[in-house]
Biopython code that builds the backbone (N, CA, C, O; Angstrom):
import numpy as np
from Bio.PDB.StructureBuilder import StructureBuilder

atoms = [
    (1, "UNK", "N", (91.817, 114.926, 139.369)),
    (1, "UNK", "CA", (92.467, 114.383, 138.199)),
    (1, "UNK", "C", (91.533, 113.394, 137.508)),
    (1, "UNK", "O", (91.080, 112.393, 138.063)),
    (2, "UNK", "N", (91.357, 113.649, 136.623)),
    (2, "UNK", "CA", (90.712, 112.596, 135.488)),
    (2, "UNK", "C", (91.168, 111.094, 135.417)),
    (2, "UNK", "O", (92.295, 110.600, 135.379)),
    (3, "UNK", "N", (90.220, 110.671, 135.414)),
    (3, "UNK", "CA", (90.858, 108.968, 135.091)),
    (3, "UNK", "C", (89.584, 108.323, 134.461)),
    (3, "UNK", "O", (88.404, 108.227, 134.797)),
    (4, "UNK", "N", (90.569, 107.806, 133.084)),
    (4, "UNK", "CA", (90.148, 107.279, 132.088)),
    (4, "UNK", "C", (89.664, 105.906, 132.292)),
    (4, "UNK", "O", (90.003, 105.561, 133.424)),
    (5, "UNK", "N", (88.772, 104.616, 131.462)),
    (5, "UNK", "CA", (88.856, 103.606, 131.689)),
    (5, "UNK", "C", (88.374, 102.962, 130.291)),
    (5, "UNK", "O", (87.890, 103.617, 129.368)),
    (6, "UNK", "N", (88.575, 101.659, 130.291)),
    (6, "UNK", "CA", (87.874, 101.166, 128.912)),
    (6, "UNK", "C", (87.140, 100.149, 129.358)),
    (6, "UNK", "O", (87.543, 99.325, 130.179)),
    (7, "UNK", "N", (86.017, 100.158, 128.832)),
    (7, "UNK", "CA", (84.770, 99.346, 128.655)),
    (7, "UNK", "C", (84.201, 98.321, 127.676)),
    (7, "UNK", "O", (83.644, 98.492, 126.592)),
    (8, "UNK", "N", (84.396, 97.575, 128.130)),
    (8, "UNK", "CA", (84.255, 96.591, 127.102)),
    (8, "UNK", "C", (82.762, 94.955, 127.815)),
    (8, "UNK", "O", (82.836, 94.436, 128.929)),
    (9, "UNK", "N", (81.936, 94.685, 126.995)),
    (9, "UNK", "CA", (81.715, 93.869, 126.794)),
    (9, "UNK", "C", (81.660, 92.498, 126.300)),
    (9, "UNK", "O", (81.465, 91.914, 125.235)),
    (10, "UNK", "N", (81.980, 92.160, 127.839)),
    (10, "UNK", "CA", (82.788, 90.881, 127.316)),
    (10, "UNK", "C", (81.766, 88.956, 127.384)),
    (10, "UNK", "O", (82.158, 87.857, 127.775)),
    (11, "UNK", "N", (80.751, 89.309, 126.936)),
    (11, "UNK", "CA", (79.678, 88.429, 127.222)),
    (11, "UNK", "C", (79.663, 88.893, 125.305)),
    (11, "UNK", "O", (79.588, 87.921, 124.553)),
    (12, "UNK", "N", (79.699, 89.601, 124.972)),
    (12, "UNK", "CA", (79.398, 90.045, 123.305)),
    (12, "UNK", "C", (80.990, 90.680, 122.859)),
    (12, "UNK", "O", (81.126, 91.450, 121.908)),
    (13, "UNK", "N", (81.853, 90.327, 123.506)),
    (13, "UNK", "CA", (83.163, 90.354, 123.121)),
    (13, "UNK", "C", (83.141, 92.104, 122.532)),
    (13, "UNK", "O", (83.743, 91.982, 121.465)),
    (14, "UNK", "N", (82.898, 93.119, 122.618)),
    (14, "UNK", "CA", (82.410, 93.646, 122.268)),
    (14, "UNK", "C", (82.878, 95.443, 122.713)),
    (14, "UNK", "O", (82.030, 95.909, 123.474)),
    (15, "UNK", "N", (83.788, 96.246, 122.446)),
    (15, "UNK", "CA", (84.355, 97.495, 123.100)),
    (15, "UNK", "C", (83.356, 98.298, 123.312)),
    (15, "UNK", "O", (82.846, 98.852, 122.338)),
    (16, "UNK", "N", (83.039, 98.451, 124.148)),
    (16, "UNK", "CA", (81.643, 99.661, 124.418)),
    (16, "UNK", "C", (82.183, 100.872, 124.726)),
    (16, "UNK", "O", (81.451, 101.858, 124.637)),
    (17, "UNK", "N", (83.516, 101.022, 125.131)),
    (17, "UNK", "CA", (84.333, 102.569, 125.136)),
    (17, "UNK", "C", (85.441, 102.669, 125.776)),
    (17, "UNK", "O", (85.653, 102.671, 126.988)),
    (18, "UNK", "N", (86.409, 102.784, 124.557)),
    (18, "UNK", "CA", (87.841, 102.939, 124.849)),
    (18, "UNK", "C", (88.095, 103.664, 125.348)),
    (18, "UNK", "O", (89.145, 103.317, 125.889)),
    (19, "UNK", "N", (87.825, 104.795, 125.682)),
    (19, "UNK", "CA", (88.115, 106.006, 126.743)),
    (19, "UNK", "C", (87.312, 106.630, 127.082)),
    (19, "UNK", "O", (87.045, 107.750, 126.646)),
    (20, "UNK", "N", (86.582, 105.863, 128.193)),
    (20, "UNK", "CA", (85.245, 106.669, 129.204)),
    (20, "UNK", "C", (86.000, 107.089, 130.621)),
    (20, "UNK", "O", (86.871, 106.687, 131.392)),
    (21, "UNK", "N", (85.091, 108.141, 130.435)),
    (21, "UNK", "CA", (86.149, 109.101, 131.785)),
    (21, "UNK", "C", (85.224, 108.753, 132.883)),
    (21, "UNK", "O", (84.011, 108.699, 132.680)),
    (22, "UNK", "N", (85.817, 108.482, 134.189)),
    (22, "UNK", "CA", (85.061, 107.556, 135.051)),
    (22, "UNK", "C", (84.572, 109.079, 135.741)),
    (22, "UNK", "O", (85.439, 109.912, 135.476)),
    (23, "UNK", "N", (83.643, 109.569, 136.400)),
    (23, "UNK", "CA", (83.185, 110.654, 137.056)),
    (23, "UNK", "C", (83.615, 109.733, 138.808)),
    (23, "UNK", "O", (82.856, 109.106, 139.547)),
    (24, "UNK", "N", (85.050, 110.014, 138.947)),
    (24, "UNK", "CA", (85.381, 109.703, 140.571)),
    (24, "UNK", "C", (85.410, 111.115, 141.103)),
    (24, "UNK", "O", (86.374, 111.037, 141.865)),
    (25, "UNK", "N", (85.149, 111.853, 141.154)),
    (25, "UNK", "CA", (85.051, 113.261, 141.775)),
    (25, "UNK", "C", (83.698, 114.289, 142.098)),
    (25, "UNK", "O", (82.784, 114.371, 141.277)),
    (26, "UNK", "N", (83.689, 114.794, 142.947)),
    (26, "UNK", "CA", (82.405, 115.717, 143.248)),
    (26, "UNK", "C", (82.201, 116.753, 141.565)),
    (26, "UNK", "O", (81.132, 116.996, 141.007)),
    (27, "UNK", "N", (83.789, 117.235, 141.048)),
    (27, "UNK", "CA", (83.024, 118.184, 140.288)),
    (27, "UNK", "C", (82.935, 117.324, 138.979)),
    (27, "UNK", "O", (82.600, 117.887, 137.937)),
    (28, "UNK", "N", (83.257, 115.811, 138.989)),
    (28, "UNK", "CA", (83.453, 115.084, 137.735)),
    (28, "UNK", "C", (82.030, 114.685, 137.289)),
    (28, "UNK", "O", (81.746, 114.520, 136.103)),
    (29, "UNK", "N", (80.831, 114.486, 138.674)),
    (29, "UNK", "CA", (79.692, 113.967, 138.853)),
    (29, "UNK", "C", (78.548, 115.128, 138.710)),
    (29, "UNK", "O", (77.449, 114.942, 138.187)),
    (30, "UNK", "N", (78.909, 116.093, 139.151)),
    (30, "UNK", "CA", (78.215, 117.151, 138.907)),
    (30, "UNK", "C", (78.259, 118.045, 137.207)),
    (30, "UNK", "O", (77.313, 118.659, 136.712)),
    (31, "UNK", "N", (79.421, 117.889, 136.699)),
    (31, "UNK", "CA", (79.472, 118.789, 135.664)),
    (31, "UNK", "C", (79.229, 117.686, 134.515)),
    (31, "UNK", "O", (79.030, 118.045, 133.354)),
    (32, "UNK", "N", (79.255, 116.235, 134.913)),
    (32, "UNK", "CA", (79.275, 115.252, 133.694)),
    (32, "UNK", "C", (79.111, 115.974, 131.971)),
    (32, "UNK", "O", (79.755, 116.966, 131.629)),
    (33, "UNK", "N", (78.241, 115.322, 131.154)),
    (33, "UNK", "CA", (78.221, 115.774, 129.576)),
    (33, "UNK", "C", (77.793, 117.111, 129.410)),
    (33, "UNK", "O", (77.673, 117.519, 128.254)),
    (34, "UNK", "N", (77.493, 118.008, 130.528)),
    (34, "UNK", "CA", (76.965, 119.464, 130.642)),
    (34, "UNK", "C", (77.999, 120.027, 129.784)),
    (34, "UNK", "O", (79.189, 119.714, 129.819)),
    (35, "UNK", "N", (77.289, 121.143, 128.774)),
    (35, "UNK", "CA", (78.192, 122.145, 128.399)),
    (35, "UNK", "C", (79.274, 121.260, 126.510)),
    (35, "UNK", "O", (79.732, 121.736, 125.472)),
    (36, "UNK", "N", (79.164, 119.933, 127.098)),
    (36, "UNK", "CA", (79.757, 119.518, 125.566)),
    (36, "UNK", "C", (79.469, 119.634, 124.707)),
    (36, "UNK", "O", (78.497, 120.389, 124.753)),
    (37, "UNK", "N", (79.830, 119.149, 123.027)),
    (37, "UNK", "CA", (78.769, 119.466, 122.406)),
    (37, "UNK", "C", (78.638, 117.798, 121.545)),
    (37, "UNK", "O", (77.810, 117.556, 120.667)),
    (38, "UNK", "N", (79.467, 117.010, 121.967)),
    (38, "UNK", "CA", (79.057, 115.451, 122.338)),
    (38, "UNK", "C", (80.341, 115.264, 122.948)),
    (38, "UNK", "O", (80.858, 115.968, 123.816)),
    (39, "UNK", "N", (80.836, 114.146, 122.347)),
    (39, "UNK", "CA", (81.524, 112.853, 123.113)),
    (39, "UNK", "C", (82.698, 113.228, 121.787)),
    (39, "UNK", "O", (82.503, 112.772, 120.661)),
    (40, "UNK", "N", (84.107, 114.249, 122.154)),
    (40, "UNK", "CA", (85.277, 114.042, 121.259)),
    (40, "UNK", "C", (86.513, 113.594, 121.886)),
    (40, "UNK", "O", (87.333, 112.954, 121.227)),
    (41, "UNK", "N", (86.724, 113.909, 123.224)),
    (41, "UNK", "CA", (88.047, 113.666, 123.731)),
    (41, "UNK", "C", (87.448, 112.535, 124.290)),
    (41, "UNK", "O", (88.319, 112.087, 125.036)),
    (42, "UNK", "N", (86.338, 111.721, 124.372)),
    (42, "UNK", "CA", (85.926, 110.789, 125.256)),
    (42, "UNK", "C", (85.006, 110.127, 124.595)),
    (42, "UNK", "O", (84.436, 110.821, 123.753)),
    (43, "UNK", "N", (84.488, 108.524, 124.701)),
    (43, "UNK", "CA", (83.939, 108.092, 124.281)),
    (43, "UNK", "C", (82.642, 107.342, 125.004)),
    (43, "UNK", "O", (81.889, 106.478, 124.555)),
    (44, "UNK", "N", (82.673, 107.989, 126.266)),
    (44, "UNK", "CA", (81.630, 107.220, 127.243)),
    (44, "UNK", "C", (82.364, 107.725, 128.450)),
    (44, "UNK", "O", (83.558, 108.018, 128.513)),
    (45, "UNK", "N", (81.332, 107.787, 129.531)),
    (45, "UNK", "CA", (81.264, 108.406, 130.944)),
    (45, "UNK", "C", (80.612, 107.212, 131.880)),
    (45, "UNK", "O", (79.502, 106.698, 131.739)),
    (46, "UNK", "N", (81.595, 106.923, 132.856)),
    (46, "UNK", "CA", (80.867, 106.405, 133.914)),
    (46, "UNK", "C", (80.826, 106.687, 135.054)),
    (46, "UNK", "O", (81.897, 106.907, 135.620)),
    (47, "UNK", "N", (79.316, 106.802, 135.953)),
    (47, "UNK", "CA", (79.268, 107.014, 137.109)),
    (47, "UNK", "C", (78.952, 106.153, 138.162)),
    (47, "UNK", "O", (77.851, 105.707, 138.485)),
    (48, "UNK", "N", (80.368, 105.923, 138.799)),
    (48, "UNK", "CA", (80.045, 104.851, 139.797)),
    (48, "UNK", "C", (78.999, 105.500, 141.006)),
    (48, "UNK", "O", (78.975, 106.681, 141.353)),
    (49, "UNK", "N", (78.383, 104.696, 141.394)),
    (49, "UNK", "CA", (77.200, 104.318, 142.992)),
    (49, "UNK", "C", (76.190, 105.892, 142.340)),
    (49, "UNK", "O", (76.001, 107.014, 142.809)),
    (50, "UNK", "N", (75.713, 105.133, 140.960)),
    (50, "UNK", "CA", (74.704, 106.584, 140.602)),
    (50, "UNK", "C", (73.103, 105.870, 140.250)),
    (50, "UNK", "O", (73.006, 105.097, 139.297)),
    (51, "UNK", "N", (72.080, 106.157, 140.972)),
    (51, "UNK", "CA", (71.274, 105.541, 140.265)),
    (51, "UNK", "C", (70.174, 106.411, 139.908)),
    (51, "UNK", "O", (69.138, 106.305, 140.565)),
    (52, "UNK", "N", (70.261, 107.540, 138.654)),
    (52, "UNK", "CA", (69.884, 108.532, 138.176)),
    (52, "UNK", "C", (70.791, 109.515, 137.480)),
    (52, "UNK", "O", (71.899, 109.967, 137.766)),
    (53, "UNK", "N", (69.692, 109.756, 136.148)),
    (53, "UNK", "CA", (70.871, 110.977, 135.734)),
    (53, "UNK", "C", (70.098, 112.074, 135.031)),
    (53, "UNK", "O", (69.290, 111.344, 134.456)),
    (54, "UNK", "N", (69.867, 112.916, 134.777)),
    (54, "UNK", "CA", (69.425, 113.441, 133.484)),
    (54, "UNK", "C", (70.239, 113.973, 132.565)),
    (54, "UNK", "O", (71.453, 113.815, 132.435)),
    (55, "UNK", "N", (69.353, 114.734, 131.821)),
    (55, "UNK", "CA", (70.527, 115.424, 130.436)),
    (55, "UNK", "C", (69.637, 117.018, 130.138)),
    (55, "UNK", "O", (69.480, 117.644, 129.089)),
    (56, "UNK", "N", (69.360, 117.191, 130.980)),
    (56, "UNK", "CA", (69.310, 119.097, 131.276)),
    (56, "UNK", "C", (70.698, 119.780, 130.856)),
    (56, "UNK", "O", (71.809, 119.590, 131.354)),
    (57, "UNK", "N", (70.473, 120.294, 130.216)),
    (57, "UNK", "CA", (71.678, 121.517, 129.441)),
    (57, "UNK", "C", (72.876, 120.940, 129.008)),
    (57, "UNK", "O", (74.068, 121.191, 129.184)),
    (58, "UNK", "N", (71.903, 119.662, 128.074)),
    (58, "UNK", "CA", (73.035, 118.637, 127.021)),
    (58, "UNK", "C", (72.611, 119.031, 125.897)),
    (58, "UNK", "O", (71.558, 119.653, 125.754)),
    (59, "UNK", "N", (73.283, 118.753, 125.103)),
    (59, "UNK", "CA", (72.938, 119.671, 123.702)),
    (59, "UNK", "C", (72.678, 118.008, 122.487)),
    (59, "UNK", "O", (72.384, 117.907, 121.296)),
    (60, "UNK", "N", (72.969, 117.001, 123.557)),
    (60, "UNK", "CA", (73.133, 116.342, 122.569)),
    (60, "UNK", "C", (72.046, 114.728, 123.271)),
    (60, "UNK", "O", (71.775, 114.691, 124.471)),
    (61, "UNK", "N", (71.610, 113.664, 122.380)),
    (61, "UNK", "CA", (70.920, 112.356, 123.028)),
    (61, "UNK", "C", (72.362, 111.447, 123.486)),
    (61, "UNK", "O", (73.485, 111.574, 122.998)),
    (62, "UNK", "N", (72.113, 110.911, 124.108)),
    (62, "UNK", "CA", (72.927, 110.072, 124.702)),
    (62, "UNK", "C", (72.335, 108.183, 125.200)),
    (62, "UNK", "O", (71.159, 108.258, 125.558)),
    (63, "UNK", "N", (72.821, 106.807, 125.274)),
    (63, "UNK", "CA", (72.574, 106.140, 125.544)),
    (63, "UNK", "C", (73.474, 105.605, 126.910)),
    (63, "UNK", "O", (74.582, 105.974, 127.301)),
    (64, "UNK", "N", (72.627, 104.687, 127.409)),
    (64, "UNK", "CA", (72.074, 104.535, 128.726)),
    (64, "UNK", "C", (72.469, 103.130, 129.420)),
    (64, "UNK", "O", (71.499, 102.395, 129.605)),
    (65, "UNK", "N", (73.516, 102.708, 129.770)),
    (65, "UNK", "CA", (73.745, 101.613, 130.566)),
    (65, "UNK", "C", (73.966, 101.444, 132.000)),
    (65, "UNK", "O", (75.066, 101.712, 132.483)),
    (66, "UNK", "N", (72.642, 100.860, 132.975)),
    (66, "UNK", "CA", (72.698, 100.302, 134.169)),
    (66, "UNK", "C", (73.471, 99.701, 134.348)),
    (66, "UNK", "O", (73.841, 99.440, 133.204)),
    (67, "UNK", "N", (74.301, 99.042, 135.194)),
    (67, "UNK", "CA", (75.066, 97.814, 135.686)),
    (67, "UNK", "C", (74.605, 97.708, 137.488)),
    (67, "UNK", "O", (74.309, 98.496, 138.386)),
    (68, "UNK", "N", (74.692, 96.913, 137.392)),
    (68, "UNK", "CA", (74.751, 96.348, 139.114)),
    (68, "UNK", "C", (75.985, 96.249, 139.553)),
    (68, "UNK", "O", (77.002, 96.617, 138.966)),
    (69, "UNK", "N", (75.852, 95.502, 141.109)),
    (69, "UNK", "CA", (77.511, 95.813, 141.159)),
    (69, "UNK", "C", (78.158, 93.873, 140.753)),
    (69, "UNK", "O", (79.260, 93.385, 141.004)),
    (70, "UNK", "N", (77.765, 93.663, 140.535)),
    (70, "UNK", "CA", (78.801, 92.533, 139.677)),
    (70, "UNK", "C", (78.980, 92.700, 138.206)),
    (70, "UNK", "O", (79.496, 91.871, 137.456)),
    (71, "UNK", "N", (78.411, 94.070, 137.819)),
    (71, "UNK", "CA", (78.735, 94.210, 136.644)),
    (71, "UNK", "C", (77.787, 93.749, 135.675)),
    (71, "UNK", "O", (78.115, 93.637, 134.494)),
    (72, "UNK", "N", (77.149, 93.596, 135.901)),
    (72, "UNK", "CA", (75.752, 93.136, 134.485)),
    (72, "UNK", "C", (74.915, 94.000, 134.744)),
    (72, "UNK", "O", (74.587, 94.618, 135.757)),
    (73, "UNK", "N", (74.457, 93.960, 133.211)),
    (73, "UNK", "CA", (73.501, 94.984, 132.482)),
    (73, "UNK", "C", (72.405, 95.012, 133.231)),
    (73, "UNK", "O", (72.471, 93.934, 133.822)),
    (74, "UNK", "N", (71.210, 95.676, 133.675)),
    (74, "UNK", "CA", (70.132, 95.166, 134.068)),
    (74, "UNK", "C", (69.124, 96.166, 133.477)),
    (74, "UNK", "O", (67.947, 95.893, 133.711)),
    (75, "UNK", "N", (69.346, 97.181, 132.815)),
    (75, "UNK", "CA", (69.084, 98.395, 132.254)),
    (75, "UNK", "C", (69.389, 99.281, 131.085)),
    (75, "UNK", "O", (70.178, 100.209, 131.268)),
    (76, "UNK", "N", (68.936, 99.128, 130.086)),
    (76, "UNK", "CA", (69.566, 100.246, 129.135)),
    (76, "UNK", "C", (68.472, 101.052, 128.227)),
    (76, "UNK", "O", (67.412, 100.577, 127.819)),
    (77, "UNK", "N", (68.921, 102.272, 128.018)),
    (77, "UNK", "CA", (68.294, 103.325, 127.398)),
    (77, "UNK", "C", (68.543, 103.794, 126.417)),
    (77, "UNK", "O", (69.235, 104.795, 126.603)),
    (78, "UNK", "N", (68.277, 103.543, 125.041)),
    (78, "UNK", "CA", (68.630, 104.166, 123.711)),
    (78, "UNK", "C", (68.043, 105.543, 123.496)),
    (78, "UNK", "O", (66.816, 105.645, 123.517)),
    (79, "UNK", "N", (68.900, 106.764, 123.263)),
    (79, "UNK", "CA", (68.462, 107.771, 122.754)),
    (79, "UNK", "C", (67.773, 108.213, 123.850)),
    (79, "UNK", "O", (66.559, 108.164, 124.050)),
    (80, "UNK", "N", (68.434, 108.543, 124.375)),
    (80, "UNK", "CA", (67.882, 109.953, 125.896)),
    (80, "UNK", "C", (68.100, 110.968, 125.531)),
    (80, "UNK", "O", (69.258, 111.377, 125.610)),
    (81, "UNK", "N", (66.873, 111.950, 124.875)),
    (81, "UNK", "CA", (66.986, 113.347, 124.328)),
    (81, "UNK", "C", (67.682, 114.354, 125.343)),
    (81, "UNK", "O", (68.010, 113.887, 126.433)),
    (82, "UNK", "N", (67.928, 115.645, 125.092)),
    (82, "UNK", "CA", (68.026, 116.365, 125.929)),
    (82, "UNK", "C", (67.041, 116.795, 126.582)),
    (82, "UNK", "O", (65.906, 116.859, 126.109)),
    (83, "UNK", "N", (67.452, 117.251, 128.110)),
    (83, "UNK", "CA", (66.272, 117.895, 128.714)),
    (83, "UNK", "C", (65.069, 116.784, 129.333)),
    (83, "UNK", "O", (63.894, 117.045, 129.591)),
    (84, "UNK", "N", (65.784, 115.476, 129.471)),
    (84, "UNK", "CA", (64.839, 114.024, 130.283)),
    (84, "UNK", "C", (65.818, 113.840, 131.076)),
    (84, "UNK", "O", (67.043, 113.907, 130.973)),
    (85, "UNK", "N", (64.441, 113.382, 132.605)),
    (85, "UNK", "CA", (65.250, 112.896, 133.524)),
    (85, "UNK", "C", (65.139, 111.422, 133.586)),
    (85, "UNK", "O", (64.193, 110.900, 132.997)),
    (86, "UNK", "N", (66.144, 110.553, 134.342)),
    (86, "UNK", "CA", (65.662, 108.967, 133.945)),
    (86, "UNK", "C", (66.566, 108.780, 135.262)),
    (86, "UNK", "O", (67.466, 109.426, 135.799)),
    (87, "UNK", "N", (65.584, 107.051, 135.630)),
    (87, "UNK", "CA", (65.721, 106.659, 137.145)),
    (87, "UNK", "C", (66.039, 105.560, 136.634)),
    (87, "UNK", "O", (65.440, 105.052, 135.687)),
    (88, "UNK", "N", (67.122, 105.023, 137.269)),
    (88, "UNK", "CA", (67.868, 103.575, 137.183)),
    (88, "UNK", "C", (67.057, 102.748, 138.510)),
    (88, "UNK", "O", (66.593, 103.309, 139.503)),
    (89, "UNK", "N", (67.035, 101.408, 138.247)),
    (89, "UNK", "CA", (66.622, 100.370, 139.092)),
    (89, "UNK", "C", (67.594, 100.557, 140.402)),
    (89, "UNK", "O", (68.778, 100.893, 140.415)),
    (90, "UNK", "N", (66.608, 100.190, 141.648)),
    (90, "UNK", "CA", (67.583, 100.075, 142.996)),
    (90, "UNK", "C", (69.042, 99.608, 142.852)),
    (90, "UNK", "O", (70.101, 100.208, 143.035)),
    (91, "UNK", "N", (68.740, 98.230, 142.431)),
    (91, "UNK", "CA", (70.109, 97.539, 142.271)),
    (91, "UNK", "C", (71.043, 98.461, 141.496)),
    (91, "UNK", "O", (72.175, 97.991, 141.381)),
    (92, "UNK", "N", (70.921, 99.241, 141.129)),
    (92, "UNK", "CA", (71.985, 100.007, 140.143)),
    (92, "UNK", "C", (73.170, 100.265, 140.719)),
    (92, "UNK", "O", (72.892, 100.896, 141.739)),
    (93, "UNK", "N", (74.056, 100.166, 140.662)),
    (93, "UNK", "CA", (75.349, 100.389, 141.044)),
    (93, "UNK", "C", (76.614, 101.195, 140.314)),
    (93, "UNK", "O", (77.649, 101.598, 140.845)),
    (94, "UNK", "N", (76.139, 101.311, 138.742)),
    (94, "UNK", "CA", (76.465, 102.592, 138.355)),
    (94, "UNK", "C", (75.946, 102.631, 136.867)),
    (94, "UNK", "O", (75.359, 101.680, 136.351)),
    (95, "UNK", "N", (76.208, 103.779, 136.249)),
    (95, "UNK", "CA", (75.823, 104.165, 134.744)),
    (95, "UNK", "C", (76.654, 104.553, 133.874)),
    (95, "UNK", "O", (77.352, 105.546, 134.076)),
    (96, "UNK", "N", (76.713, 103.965, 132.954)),
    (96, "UNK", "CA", (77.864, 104.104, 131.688)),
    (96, "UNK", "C", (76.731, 104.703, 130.210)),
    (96, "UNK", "O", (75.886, 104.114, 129.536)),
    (97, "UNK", "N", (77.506, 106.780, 130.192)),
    (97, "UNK", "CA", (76.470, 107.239, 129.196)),
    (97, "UNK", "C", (77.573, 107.144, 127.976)),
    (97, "UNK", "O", (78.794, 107.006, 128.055)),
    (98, "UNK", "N", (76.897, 107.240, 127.057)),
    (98, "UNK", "CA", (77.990, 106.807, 125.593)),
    (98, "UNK", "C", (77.054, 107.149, 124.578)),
    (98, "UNK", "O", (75.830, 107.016, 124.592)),
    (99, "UNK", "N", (77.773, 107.594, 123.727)),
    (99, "UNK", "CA", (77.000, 108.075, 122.552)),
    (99, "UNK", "C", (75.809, 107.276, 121.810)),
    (99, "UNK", "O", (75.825, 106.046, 121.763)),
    (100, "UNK", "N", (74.749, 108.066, 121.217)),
    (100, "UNK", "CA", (73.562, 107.165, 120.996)),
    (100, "UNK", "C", (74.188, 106.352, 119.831)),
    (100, "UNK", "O", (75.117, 106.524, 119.042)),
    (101, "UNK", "N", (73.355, 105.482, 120.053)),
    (101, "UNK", "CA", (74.154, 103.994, 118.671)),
    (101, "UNK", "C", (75.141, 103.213, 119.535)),
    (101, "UNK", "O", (75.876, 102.247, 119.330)),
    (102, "UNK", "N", (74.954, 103.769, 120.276)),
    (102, "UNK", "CA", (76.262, 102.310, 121.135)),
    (102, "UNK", "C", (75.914, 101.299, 121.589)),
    (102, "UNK", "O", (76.698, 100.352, 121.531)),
    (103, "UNK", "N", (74.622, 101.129, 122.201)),
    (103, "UNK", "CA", (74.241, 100.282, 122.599)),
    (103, "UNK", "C", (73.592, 99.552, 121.461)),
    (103, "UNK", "O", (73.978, 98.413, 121.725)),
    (104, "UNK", "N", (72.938, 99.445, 120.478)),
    (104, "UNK", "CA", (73.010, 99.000, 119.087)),
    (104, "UNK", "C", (73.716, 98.315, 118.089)),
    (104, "UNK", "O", (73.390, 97.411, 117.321)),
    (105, "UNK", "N", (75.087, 99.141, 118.323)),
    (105, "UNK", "CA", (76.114, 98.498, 117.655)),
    (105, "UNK", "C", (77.052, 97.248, 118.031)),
    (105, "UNK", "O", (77.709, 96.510, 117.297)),
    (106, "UNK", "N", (76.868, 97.263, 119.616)),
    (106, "UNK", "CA", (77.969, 96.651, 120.379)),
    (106, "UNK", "C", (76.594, 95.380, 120.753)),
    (106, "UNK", "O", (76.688, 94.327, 121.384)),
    (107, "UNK", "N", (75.759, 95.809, 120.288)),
    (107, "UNK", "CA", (74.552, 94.356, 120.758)),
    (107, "UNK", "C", (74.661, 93.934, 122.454)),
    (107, "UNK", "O", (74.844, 92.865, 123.037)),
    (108, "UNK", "N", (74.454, 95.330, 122.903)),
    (108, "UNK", "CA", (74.582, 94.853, 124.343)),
    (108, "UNK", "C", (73.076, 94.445, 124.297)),
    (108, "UNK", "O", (72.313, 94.565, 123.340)),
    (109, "UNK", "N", (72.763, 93.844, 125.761)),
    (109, "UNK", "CA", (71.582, 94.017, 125.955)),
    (109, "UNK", "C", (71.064, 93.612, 127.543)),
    (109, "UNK", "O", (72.150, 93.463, 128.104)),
    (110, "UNK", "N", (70.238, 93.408, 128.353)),
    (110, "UNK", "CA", (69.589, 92.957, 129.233)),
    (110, "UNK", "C", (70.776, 91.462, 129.588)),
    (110, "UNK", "O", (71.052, 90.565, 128.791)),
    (111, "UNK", "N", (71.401, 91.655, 131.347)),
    (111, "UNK", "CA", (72.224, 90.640, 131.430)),
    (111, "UNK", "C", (73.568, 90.016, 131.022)),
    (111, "UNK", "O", (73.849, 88.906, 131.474)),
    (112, "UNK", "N", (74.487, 90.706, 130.128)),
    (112, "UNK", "CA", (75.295, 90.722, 129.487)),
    (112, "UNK", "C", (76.402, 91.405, 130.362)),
    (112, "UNK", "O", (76.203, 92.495, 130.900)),
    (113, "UNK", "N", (77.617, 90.687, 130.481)),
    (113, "UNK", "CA", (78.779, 91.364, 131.556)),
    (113, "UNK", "C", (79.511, 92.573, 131.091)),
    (113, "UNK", "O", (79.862, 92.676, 129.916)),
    (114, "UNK", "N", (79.727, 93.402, 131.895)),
    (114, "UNK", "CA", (80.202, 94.362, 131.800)),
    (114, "UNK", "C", (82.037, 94.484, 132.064)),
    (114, "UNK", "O", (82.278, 94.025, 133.180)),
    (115, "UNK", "N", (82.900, 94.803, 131.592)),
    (115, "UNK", "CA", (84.672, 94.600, 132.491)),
    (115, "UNK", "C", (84.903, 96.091, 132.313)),
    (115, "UNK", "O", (84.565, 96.505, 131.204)),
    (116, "UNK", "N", (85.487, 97.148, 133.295)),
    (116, "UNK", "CA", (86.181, 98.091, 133.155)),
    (116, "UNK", "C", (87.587, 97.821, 133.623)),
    (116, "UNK", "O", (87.782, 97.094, 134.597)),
    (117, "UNK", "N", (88.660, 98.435, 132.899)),
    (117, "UNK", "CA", (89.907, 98.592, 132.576)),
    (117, "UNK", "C", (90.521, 99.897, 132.747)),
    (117, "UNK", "O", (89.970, 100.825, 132.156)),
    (118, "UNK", "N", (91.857, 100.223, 133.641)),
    (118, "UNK", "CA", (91.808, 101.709, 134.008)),
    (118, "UNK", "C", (92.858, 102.003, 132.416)),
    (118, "UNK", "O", (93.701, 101.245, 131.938)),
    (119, "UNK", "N", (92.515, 103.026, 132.035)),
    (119, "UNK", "CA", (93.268, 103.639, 130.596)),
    (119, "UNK", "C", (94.358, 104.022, 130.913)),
    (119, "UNK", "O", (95.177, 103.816, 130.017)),
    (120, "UNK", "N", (94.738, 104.464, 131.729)),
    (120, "UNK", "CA", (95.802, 105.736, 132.254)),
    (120, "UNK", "C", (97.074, 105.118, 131.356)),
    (120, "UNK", "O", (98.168, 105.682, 131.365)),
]
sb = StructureBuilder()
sb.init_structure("model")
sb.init_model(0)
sb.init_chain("A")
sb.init_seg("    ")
for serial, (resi, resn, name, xyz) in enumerate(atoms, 1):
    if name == "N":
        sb.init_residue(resn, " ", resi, " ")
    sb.init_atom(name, np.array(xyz, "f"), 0.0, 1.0, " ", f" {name:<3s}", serial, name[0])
structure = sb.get_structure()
């Protein structure tokens, strides 16, 4: 079963994604943004205890947020084309992908707290 969450930055007061579908499942983690053709029923994906992802047989770029596990930024990636693989820092504790321009708009950046919220 799917479960939704909202994301918000709250160091920049700031919604980074009202309905990111958390990947808690084997086939939620495996099939992630594969096959979409972006981000419509969803606005961001997170994968908890992930530290790596690529975007092989994504049709679309995507941006890139590390967190540790207290929740701060320690990592982010604007515009991950399709077809790149990318390695998150040890400390990583999970990755929140969201459409490119998000991290831009919402002025996240390096250190900045992260809060997830379950949607359901």
């Amino acid at each position: 079963m799917k479960k939704y969450i909202n994301i918000t930055n709250i160091t920049k007061t700031a919604c980074i994604s009202g309905r990111a579908c958390m990947a808690n499942t084997f086939f939620l983690r495996l099939k992630g943004l594969i096959g979409r053709n972006g981000f419509k029923d969803i606005d961001g994906f997170f994968i908890p205890k992930c530290r790596a992802v690529h975007t092989f047989f994504m049709r679309f770029p995507i941006d890139i947020i590390c967190i540790n596990k207290d929740f701060r930024v320690i990592r982010i990636v604007r515009n991950l084309q399709p077809y790149k693989n990318f390695t998150c820092l040890l400390a990583t504790h999970g990755v929140i992908e969201l459409p490119e321009g998000m991290i831009t708009s919402t002025k996240t950046e390096l250190g900045d707290y992260i809060e997830m919220k379950n949607n359901d």
